[in-house]
C-alpha positions in Angstrom: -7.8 5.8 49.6 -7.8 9.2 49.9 -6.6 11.9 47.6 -3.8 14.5 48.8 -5.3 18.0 48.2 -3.3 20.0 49.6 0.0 19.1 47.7 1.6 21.7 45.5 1.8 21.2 41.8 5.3 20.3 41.7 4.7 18.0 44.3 2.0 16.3 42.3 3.8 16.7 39.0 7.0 14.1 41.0 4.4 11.8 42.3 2.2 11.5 38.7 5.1 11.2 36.4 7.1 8.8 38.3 3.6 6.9 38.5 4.1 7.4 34.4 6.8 5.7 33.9 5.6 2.5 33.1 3.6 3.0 30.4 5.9 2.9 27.0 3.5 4.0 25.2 6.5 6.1 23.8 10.2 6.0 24.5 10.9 6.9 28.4 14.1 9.1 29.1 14.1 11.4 32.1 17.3 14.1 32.5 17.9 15.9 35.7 19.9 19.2 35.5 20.3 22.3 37.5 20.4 25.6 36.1 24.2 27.3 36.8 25.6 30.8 36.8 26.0 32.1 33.3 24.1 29.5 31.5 20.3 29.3 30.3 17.7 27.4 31.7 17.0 24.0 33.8 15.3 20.4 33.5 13.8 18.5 35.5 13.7 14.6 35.1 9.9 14.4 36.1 7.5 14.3 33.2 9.9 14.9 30.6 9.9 11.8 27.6 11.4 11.6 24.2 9.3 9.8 21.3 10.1 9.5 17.9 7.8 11.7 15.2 6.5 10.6 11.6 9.9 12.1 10.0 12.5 10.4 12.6 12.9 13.6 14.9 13.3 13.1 18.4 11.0 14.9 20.5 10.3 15.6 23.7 6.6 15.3 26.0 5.7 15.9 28.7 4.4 12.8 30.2 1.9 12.6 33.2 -1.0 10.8 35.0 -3.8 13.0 35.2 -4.5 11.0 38.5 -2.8 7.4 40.5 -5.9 6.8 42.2 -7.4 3.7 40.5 -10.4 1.6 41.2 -8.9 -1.8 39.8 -6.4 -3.9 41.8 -4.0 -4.9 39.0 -1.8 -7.2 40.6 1.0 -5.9 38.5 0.9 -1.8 39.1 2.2 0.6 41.5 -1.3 2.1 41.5 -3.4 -1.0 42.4 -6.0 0.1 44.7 -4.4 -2.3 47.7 -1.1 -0.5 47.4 -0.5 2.1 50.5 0.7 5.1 48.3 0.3 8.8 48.0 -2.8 9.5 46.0 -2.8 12.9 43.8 -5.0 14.3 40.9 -4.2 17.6 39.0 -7.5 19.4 37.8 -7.7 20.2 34.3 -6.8 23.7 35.1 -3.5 22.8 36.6 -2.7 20.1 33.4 -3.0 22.7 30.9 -1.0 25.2 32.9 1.8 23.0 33.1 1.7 22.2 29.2 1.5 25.6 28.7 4.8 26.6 30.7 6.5 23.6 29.9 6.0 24.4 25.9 6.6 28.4 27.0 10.3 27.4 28.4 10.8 24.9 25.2 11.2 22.0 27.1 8.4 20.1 25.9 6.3 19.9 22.1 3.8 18.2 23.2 1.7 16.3 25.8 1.6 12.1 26.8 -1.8 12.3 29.7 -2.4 8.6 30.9 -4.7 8.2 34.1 -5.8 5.5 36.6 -9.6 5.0 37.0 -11.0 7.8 39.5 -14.3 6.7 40.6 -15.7 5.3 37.6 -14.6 5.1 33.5 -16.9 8.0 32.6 -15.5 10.5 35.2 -12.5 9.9 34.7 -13.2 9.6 30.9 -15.0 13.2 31.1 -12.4 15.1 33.2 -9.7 13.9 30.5 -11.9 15.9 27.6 -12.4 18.9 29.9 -8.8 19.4 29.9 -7.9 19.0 26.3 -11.2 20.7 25.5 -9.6 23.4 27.6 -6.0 23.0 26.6 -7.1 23.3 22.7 -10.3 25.9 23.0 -8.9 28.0 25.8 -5.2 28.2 25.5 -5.3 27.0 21.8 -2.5 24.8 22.3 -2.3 23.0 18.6 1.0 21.0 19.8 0.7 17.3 20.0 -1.3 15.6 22.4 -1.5 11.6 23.1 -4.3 10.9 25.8 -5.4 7.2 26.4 -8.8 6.5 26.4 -10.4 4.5 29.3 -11.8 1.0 28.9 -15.3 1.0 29.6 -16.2 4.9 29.0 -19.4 6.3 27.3 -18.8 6.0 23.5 -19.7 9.5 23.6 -17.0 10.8 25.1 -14.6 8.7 23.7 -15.0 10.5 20.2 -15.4 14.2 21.8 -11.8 13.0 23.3 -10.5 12.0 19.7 -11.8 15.3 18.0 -9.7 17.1 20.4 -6.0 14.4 20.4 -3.4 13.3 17.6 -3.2 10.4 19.1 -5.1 7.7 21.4 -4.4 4.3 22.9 -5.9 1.8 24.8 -3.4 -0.5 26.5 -4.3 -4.1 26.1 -2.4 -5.2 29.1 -2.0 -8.6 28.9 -2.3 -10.5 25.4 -4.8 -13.1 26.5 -7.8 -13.2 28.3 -7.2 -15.4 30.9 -4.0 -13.3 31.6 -6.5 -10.7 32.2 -8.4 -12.7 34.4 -5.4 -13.8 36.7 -3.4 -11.1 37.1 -6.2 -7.9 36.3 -9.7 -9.4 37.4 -11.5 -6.0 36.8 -10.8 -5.8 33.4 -11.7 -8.0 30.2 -10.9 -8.0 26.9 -14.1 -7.0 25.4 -14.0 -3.6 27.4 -10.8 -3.1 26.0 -11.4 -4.0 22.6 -14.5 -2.5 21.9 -13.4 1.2 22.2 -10.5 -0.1 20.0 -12.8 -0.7 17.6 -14.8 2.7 17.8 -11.6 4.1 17.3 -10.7 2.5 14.5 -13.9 3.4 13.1 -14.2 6.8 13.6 -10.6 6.7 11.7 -11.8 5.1 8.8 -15.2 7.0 8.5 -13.0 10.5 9.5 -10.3 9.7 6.5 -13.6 9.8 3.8 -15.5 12.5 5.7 -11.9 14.7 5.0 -11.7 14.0 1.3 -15.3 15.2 1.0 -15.2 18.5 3.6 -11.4 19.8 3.7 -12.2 21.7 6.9 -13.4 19.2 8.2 -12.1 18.1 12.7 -9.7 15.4 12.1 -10.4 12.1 14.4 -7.4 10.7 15.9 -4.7 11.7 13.3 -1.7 10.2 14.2 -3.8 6.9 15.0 -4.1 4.6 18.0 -1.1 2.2 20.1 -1.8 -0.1 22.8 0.8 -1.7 24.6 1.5 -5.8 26.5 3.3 -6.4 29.6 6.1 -8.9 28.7 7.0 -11.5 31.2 4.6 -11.2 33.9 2.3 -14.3 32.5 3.0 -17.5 30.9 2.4 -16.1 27.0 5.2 -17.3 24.7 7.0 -15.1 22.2 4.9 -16.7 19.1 1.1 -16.0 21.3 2.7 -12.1 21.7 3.5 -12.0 17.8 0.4 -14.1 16.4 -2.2 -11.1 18.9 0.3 -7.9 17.8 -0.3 -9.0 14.4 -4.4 -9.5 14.5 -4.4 -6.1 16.4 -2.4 -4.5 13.4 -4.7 -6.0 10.6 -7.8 -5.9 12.4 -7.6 -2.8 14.5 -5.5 -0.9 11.9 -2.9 0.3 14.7 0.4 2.2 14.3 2.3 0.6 16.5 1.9 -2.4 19.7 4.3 -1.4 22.6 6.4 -3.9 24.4 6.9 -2.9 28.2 9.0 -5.5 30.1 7.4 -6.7 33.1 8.9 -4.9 36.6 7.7 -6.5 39.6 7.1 -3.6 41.8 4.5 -5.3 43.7 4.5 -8.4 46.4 2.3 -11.2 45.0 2.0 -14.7 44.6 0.7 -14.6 41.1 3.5 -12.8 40.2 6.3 -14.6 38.3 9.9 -14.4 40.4 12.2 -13.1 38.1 15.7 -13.6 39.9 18.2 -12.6 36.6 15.6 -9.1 36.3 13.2 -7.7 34.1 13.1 -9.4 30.7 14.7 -6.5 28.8 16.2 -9.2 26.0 13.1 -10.8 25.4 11.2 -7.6 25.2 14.1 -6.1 22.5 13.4 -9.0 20.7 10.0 -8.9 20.4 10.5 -4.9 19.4 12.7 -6.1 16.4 10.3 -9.1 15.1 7.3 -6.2 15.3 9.7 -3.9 13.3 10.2 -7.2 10.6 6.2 -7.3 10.3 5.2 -3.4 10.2 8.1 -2.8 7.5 9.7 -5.9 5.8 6.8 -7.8 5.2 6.8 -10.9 7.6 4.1 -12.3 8.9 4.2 -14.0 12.5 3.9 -17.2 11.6 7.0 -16.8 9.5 9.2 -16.1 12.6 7.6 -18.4 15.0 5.7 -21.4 15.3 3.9 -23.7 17.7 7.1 -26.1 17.7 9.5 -23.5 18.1 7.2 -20.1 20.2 10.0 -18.0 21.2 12.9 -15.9 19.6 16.5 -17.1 20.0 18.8 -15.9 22.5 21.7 -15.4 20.6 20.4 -13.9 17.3 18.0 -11.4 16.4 14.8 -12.7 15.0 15.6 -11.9 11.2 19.2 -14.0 11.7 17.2 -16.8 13.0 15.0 -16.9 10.3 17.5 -16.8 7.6 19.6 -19.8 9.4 16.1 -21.6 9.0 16.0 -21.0 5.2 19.1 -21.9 3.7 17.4 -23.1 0.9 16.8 -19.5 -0.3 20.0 -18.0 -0.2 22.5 -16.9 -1.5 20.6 -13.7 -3.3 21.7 -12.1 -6.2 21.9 -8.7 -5.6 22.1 -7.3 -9.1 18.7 -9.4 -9.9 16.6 -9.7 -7.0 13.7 -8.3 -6.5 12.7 -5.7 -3.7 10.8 -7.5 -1.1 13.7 -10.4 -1.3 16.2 -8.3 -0.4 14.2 -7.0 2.4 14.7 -10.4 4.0 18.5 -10.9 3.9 20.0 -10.2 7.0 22.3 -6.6 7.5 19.9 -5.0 4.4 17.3 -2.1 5.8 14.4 -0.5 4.2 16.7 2.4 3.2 19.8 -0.1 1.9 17.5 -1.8 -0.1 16.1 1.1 -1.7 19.1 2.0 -2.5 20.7 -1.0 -3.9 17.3 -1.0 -6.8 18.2 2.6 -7.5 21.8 2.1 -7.9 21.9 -0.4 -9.7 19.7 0.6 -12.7 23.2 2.5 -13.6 25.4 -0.5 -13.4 26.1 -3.8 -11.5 27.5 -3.8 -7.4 30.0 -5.1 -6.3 30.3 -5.6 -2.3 32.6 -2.1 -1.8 29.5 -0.3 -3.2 27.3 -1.9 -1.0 29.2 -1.0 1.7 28.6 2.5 1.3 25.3 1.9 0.5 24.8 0.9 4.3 24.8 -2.6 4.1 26.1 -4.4 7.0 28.1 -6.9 5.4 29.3 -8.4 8.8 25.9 -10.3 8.3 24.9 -10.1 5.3 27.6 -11.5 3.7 26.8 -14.9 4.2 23.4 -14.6 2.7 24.4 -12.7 -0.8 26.2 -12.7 -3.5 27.3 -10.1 -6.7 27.2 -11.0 -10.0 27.6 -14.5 -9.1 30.2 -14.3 -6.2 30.3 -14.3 -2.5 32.4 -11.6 -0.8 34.6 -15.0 1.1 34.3 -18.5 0.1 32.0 -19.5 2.9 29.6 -22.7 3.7 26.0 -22.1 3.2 25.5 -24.3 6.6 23.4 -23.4 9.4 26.3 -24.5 12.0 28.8 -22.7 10.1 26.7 -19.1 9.4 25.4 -19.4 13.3 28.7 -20.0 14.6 30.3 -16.9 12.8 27.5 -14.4 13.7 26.8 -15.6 17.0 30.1 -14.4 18.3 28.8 -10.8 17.0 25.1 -10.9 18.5 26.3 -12.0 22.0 27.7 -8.5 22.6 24.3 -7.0 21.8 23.3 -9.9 24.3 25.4 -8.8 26.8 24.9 -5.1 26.8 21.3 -5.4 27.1 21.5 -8.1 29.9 24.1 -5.8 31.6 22.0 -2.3 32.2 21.3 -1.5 34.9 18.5 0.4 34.8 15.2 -0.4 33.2 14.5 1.1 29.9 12.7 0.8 26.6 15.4 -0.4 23.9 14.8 1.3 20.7 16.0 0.1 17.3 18.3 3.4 17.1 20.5 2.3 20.2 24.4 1.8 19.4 24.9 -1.3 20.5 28.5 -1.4 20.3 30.7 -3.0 23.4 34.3 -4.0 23.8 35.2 -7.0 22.1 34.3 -10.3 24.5 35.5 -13.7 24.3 33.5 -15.3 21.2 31.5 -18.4 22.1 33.2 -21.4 21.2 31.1 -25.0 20.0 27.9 -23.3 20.0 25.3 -24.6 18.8 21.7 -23.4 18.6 
């Protein structure tokens, strides 16, 4: 494999963000507009990504591999080392340039740099920190910068690099080790996991050193990700949760990306997947790792041994509800906070609401509509000041029935795209109305 030098940096910049694309690291959008007479300014769809800040704002990156020349032959990547492609690297020169005139032009606030493995972890590792050492020191960029860290780098570098970023990741790939084995024989998960670890660390030890020395650096700010393939080994849905959730309480990370798995490779290890990528299941999993980073489940809640994955038809809170009859209705006038977290159509910011509200008086279901309640769901599941909004059966056939007919449009938009994107919990997925299901029963 040789690398192209003499390409231009635009030409790099198409091959190296396309190569980009498949880590979701954060949300993936790409928009491709020409400048016209009398207007102001252009954009170009390569290396432009929108990810959601601390505060809910949508913001844009610019997202690149500092190089698609890789040492490992991953069966499942465009950048495996068998694959015939175009190999590129930008220098650290030309990174920081284009961060510079990319933030100049207020198309970007900030930069995603991902890399394949060029020669060995610690070069690669070491040309990473040159350029944020020079994007920060030299140009004194202070925007946002996510860099991952390479598996298998000198510890050293990795905590120069994590002086210099808000934010790093180390993607765990596959959730098991014998995944890893089959389908990414160069890696393990002890190489992974172990600057994980430092990371995590040099947090922790970081968060004390700041409460002592105000000016002190700050190490990794905006904390660490990593994210799992979906679909391209045998893994159930409860092995995914049970690992996201020992990464979260072990590790300490912010968030464990989802990336459906797209076979862009010819192997035999590979799973065929004739109806496409698993875009469903990976939604899915997204909403059971929103139920355990801000409602308070645990995995073993959602899923167990005898039933590992998430139903088709309803989203994982639904399903859990149906499977706990016995502790609804809820009262909404009396229950406590982390109750109503659970019933189905209630948010973190409906809930909040209904315990501040109602400190001035009892609701009735009106109010909690304008609270933000979803009643379509949640109406089964509650009741105020002793009554349910429709005389309805608390039975699992009944309730699943009646809100399956609702969740199979969400089912059938998702199934239905065609293109291959990260779902985020913000989508509108409203459709026109479809024939309801009739006799279902899950």
């Amino acid at each position: 494999m040789l690398i192209q030098e003499e390409l231009s940096v635009q030409e790099k910049l198409e091959i190296l963000s396309d190569a980009a694309k498949y880590d979701v690291a954060c949300t993936s959008s790409g928009v491709d507009r020409k400048g016209k007479a009398g207007t102001l300014g252009n954009t170009k769809a390569c290396g432009i990504c929108h990810s959601f800040s601390a505060d809910g704002r949508c913001i844009s990156l610019l997202k690149i591999l500092f190089t698609n020349q890789c040492i490992y032959d991953c069966k499942y990547c465009i950048n495996r080392c068998s694959n015939d492609v175009v190999r590129t690297a930008f220098t650290p020169e030309e990174v920081c340039q284009l961060t510079i005139q990319f933030y100049r032009r207020n198309y970007i606030e900030g930069l995603f740099l991902s890399s394949g493995v060029l020669h060995s972890a610690d070069y690669t590792m070491d040309l990473i920190y040159q350029t944020l050492k020079k994007l920060r020191e030299e140009y004194h960029f202070h925007g946002y910068i996510h860099v991952k860290a390479i598996p298998g780098a000198d510890p050293v570098l990795i905590e120069k690099t994590g002086f210099l970023a808000d934010r790093m990741s180390i993607n765990l790939e596959l959730p098991t080790a014998d995944g890893l084995k089959k389908l990414a024989p160069g890696k393990s998960r002890s190489k992974i996991l172990t600057p994980m670890k430092q990371i995590q660390k040099g947090i922790t030890a970081n968060r004390y050193e700041l409460m002592e020395y105000k000016k002190a650096p700050s190490f990794v700010p905006a904390g660490q990700s990593t994210q799992m393939i979906v679909g391209a080994t045998r893994e159930n849905d409860f092995q995914m949760m049970m690992v996201a959730e020992a990464l979260y309480q072990n590790y300490d990370l912010k968030r464990v990306f989802y990336s459906a798995f797209v076979p862009v490779n010819q192997d035999s290890s590979l799973p065929a997947l004739p109806g496409g990528p698993p875009l469903l299941r990976e939604h899915r999993l997204y909403q059971a790792d929103w139920l355990m980073r801000f409602y308070g489940f645990q995995a073993g809640e959602l899923l167990s041994e005898d039933r590992p994955n998430f139903n088709v038809f309803l989203d994982p809170k639904c399903d859990w509800a149906l499977r706990h009859l016995e502790l609804f209705p809820v009262e909404v006038n009396r229950a406590d906070y982390y109750t109503l977290l659970r019933v189905p159509g209630m948010g973190v910011k409906s809930v909040k609401r209904i315990v501040a509200a109602r400190r001035n008086g009892p609701l009735d279901f009106d109010a909690l509509k304008k609270i933000g309640v979803v009643l379509k769901r949640a109406l089964y599941f509650i009741t105020c000041s002793g009554r349910m909004m429709y005389p309805v059966k608390i039975e699992e056939d009944f309730i699943t029935n009646h809100l399956v007919g609702e969740e199979h449009k969400k089912v059938w938009d998702i199934g239905s795209t065609g293109t291959f994107r990260q779902l985020s919990l913000f989508d509108d997925m409203s459709v026109p109305a479809l024939t309801e299901l009739k006799g279902v029963r899950l």
